[in-house]
C-alpha positions in Angstrom: -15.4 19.0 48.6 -12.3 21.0 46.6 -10.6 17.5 45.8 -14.4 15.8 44.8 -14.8 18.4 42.3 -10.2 17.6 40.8 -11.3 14.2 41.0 -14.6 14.2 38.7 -12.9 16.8 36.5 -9.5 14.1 36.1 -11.7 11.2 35.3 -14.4 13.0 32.7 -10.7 14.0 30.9 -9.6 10.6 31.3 -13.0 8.7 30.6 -12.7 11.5 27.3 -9.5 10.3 26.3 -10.3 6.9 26.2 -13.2 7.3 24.1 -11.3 9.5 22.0 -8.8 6.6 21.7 -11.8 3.9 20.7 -13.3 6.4 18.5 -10.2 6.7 16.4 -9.8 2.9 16.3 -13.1 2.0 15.1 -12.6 4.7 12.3 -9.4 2.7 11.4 -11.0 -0.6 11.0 -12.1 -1.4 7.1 -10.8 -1.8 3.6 -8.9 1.4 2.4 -7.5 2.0 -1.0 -4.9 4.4 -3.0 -6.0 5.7 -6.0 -4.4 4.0 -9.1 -1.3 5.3 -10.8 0.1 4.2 -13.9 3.4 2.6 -13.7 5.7 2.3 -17.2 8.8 0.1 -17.5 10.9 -2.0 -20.0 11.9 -5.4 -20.3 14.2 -7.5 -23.1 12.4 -6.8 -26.5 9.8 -4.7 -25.1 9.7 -1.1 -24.4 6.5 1.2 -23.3 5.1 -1.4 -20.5 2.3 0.3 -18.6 0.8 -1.2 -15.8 -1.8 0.2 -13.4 -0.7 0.4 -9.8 -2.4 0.7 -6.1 -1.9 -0.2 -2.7 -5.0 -1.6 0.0 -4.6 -1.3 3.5 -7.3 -3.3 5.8 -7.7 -2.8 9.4 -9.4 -5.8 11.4 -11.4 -5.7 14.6 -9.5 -8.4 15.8 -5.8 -6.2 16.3 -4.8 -7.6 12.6 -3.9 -5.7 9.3 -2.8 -6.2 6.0 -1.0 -4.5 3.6 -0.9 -5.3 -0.2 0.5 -3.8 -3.5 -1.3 -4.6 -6.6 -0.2 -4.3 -10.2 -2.9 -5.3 -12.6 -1.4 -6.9 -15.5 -2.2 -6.8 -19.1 -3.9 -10.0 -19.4 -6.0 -9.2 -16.7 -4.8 -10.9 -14.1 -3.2 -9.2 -10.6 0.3 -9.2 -9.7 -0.4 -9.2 -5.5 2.2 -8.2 -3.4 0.8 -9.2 0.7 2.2 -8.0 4.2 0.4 -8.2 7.0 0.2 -8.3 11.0 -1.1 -6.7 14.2 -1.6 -3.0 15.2 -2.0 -1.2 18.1 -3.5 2.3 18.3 -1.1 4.5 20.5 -3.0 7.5 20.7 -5.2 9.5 18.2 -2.5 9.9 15.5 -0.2 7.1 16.1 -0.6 3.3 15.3 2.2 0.9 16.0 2.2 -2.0 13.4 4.1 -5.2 13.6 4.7 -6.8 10.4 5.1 -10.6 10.8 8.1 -11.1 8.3 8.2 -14.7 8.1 4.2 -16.4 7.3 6.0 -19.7 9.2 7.2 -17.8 12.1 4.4 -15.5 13.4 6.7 -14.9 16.3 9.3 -13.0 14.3 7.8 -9.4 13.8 8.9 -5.8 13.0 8.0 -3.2 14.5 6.9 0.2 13.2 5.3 3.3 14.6 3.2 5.5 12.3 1.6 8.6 12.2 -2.1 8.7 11.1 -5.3 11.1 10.2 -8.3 10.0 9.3 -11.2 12.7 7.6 -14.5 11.7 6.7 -13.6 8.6 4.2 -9.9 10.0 4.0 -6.7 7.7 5.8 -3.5 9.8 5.6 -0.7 7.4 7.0 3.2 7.4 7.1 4.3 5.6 3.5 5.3 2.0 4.4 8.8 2.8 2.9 12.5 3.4 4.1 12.9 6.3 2.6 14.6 9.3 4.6 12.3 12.1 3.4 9.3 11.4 5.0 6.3 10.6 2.9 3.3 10.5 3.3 0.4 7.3 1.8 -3.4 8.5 0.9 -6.3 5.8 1.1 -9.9 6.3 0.5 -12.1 4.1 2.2 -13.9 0.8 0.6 -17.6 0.7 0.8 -18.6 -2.5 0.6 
């Protein structure tokens, strides 16, 4: 009777894990966005460039994911910067992406672990940058 009772308890925390798990993927998957920034530069006879700036993240049901930077030029048209690949959900604050570095080779990927929270419409993720003081990337999501 004693080991019926450890057994139901271990699989209701185990069958809660795993939802936990699902939950936090489905809340992953969708079009997320960083709020603009303004970006300024220089360039042979012209100074005082200004450019506006963000970053899209967008998580597929299918295991895929892209990445892009976007600049949005001054004659209107966008500067669009893609990466892309699979993911993996690790556990409820940990994705594993694998960026496919070569479109003609799909084979050849790299591999990186990040940490993740997601709140409400909020995605908080590890910045996509190799940097040695950690920094963190905020997305909102896209309704569409």
């Amino acid at each position: 009777m004693r080991t019926s009772t450890v057994l139901q308890a271990l699989l209701t925390t185990l069958i809660f894990a795993f939802l936990c798990d699902c939950s936090q993927a489905q809340s992953l998957i969708g079009l997320w966005r960083t709020d603009p920034i303004t970006v300024r530069g220089s360039r042979p006879g012209q100074t005082n460039i200004t450019a506006e700036s963000y970053q899209t993240a967008e998580f597929l049901k299918d295991g895929t994911f892209k990445i892009a930077d976007v600049l949005k030029g001054s004659n209107g048209k966008d500067l669009v910067i893609p990466q892309g690949g699979t993911y993996t959900i690790l556990d409820t604050n940990h994705v594993r992406l694998e960026f496919i570095s070569v479109p003609t080779r799909p084979d050849m990927k790299i591999p990186l672990t990040v940490s993740f929270t997601i709140s409400a419409d909020q995605l908080e993720m590890d910045a996509i940058t190799s940097s040695v003081v950690p920094e963190k990337t905020k997305y909102r999501r896209v309704k569409r």
